[in-house]
PyMOL commands that place a pseudoatom at each C-alpha (Angstrom):
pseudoatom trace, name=CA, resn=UNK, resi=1, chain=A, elem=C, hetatm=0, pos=[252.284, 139.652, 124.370]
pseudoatom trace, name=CA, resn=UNK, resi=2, chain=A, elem=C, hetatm=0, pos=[252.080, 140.084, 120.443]
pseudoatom trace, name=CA, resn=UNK, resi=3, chain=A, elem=C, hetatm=0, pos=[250.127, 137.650, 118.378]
pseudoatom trace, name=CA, resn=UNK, resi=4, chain=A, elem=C, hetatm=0, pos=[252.768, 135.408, 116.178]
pseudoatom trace, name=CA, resn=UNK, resi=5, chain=A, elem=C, hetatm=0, pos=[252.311, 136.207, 112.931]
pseudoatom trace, name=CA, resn=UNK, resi=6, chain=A, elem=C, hetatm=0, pos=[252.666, 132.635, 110.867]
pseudoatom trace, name=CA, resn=UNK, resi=7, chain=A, elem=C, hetatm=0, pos=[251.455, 130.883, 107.780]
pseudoatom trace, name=CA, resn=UNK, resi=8, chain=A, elem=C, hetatm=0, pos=[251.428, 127.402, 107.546]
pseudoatom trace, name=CA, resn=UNK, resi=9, chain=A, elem=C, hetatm=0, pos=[253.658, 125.269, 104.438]
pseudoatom trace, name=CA, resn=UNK, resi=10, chain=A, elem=C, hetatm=0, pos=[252.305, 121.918, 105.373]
pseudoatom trace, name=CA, resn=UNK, resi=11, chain=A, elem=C, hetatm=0, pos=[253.423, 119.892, 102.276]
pseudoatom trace, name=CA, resn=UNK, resi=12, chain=A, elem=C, hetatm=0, pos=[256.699, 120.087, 100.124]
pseudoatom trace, name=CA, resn=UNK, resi=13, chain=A, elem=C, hetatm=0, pos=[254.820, 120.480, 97.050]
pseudoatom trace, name=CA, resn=UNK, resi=14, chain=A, elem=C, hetatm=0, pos=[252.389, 123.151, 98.015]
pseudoatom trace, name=CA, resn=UNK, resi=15, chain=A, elem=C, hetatm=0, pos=[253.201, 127.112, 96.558]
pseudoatom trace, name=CA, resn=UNK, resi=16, chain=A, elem=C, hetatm=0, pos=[250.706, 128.237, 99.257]
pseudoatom trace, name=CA, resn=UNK, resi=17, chain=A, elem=C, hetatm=0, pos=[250.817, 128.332, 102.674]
pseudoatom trace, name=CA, resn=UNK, resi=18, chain=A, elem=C, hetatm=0, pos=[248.000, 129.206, 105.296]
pseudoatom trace, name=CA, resn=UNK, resi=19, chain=A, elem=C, hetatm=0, pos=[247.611, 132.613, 107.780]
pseudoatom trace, name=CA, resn=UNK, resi=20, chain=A, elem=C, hetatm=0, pos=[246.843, 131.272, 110.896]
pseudoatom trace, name=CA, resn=UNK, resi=21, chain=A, elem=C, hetatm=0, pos=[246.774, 134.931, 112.718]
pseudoatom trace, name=CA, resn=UNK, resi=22, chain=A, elem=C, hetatm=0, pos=[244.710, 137.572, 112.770]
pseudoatom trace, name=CA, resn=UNK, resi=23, chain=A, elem=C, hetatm=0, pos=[244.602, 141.572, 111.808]
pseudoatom trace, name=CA, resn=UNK, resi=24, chain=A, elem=C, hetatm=0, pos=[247.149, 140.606, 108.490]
pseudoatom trace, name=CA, resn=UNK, resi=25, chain=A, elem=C, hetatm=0, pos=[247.285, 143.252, 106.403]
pseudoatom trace, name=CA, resn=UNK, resi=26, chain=A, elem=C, hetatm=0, pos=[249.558, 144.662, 102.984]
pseudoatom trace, name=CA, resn=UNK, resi=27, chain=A, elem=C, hetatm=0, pos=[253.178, 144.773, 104.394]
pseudoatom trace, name=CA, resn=UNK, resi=28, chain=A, elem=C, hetatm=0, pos=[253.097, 142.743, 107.339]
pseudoatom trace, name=CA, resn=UNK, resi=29, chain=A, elem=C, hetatm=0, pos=[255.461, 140.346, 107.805]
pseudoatom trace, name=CA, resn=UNK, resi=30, chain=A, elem=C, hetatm=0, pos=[254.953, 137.092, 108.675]
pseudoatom trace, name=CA, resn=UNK, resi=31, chain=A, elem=C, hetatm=0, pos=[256.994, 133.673, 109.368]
pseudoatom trace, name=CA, resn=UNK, resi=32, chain=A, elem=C, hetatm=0, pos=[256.146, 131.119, 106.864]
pseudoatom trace, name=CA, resn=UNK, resi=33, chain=A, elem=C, hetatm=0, pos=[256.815, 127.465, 109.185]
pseudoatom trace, name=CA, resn=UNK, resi=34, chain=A, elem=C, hetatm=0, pos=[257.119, 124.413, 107.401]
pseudoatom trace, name=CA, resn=UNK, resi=35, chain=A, elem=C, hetatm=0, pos=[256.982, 120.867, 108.748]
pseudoatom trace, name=CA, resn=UNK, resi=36, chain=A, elem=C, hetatm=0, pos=[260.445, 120.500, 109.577]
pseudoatom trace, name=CA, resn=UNK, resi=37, chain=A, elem=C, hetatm=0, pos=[260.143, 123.539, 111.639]
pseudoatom trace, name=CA, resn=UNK, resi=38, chain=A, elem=C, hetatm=0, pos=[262.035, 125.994, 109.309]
pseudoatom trace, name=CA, resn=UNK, resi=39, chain=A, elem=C, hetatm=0, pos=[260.939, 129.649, 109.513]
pseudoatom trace, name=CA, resn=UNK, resi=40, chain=A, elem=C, hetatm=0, pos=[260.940, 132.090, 105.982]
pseudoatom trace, name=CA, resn=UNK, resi=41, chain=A, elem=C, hetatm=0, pos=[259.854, 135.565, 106.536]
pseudoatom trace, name=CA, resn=UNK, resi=42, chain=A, elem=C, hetatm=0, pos=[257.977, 137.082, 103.772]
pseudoatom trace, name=CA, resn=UNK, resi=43, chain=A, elem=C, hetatm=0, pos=[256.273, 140.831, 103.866]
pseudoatom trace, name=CA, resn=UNK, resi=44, chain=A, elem=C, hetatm=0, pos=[252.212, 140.084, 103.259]
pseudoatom trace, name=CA, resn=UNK, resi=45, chain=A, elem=C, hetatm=0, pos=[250.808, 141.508, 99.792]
pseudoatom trace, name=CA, resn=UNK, resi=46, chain=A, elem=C, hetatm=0, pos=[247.243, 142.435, 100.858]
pseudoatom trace, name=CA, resn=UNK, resi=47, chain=A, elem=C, hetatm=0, pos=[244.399, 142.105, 103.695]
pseudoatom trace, name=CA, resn=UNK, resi=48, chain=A, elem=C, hetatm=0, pos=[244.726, 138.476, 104.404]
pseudoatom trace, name=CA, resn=UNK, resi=49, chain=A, elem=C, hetatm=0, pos=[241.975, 137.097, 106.345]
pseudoatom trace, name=CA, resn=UNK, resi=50, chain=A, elem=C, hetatm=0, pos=[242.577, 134.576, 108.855]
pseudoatom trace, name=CA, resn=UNK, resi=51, chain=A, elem=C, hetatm=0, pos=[242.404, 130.965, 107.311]
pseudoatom trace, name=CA, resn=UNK, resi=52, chain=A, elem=C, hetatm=0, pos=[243.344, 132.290, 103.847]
pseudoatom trace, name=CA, resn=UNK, resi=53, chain=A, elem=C, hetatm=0, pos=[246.291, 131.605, 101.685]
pseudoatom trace, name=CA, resn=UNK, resi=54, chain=A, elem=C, hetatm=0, pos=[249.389, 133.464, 100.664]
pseudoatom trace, name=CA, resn=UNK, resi=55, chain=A, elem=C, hetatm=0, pos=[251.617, 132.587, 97.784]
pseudoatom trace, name=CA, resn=UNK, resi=56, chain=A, elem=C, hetatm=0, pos=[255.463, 130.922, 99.068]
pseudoatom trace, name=CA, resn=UNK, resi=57, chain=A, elem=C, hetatm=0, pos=[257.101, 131.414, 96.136]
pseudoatom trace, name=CA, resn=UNK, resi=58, chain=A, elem=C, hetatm=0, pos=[256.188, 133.816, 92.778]
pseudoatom trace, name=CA, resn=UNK, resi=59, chain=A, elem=C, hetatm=0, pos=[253.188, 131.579, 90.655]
pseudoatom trace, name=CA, resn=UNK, resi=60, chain=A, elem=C, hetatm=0, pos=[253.012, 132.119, 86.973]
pseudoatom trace, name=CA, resn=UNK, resi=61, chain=A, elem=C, hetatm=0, pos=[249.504, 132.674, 85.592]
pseudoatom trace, name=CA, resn=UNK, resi=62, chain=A, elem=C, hetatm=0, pos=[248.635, 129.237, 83.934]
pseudoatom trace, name=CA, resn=UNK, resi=63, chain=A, elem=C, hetatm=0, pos=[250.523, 127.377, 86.994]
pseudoatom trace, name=CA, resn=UNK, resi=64, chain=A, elem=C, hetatm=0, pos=[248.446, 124.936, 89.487]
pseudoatom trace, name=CA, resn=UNK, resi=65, chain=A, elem=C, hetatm=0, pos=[247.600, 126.333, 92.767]
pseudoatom trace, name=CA, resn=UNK, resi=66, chain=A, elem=C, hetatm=0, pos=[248.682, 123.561, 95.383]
pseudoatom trace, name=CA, resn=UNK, resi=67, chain=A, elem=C, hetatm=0, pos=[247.426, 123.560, 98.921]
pseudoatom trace, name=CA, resn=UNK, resi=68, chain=A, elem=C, hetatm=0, pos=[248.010, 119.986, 101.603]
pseudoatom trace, name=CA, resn=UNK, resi=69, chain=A, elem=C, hetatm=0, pos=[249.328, 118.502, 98.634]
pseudoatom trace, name=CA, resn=UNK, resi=70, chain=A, elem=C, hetatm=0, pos=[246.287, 118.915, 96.278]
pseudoatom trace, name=CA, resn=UNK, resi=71, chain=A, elem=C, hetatm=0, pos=[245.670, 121.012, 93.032]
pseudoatom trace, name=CA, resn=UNK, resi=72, chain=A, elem=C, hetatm=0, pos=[243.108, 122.832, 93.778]
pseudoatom trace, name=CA, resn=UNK, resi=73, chain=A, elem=C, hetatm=0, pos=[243.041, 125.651, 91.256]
pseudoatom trace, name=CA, resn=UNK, resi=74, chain=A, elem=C, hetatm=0, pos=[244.845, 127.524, 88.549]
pseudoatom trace, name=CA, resn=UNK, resi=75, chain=A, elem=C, hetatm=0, pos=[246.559, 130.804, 88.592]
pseudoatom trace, name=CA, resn=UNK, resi=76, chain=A, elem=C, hetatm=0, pos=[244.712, 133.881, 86.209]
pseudoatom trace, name=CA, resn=UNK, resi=77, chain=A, elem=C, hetatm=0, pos=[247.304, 136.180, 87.121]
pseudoatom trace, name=CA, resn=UNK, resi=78, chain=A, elem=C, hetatm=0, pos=[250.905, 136.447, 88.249]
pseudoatom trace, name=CA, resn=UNK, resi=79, chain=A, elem=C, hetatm=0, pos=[251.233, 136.223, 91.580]
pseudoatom trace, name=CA, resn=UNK, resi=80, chain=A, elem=C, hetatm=0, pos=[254.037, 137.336, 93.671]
pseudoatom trace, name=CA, resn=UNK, resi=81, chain=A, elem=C, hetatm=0, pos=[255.727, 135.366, 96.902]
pseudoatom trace, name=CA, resn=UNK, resi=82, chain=A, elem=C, hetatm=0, pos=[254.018, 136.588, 99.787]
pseudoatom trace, name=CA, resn=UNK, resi=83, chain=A, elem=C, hetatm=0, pos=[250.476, 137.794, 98.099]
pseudoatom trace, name=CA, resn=UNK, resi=84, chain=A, elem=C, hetatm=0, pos=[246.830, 136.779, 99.231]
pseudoatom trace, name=CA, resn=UNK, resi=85, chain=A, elem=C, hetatm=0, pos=[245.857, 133.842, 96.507]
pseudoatom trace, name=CA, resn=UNK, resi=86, chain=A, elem=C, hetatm=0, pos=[241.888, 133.772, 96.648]
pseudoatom trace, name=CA, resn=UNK, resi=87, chain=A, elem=C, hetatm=0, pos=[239.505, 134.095, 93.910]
pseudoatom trace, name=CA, resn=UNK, resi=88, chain=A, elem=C, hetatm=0, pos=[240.694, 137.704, 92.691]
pseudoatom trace, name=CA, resn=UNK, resi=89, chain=A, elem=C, hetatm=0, pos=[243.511, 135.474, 91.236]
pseudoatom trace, name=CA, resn=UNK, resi=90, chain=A, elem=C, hetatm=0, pos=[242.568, 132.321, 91.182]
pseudoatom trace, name=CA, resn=UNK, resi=91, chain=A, elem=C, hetatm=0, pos=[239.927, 129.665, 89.125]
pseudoatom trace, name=CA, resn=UNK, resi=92, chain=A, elem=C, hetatm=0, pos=[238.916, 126.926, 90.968]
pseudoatom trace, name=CA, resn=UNK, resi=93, chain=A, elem=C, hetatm=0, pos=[239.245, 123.311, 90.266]
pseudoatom trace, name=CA, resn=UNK, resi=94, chain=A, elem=C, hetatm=0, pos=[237.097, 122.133, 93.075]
pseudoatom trace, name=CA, resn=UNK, resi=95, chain=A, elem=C, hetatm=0, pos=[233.140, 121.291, 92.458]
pseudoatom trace, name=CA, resn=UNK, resi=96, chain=A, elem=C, hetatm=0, pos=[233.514, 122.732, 88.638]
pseudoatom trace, name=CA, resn=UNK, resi=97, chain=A, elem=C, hetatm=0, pos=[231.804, 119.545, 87.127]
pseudoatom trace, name=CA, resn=UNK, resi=98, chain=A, elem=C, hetatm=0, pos=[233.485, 120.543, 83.280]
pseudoatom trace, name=CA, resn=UNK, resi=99, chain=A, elem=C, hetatm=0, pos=[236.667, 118.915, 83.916]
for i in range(1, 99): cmd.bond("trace and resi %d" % i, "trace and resi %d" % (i + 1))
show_as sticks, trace
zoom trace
């Protein structure tokens, strides 16, 4: 039996959700599950480690980065719906100490 490929959307306001499966790689698809139980596929832009976040919707560069409800970053680049959002396109807000 195949792995389910998902990513978690756990709060309304988030624009990332979460890979919770392994071996996700550019072009995979994936079922983004949100907490009313509603499934979105999206095709995966990158090598997506497990544990790692994906982009649910396109993100302007300048726009927050929200994850469980929380800012915690800002965007450097555009980023498309679907691809990996880690520090290649991302500055953190967390544990800065300038802000």
């Amino acid at each position: 039996m195949e792995e389910a490929k998902i990513a978690l959307h756990v709060n309304d306001k988030d624009n990332v959700a979460t890979i919770f499966a392994n071996g996700i790689t550019d072009g995979t698809e994936v079922e983004i599950r949100n907490k009313r139980g509603e499934c979105t596929p999206v095709t995966v832009i990158g090598d997506v480690p497990y544990g790692h976040k994906i982009a649910v919707r396109d993100i302007r560069k300048g726009e927050l980065i929200i994850k469980y409800g929380e800012e915690i970053g800002i965007a450097t680049h555009d980023i498309r719906r679907g691809e990996y959002v880690h520090i290649h396109n991302l500055d953190s807000l967390r544990g800065r100490g300038d802000l």
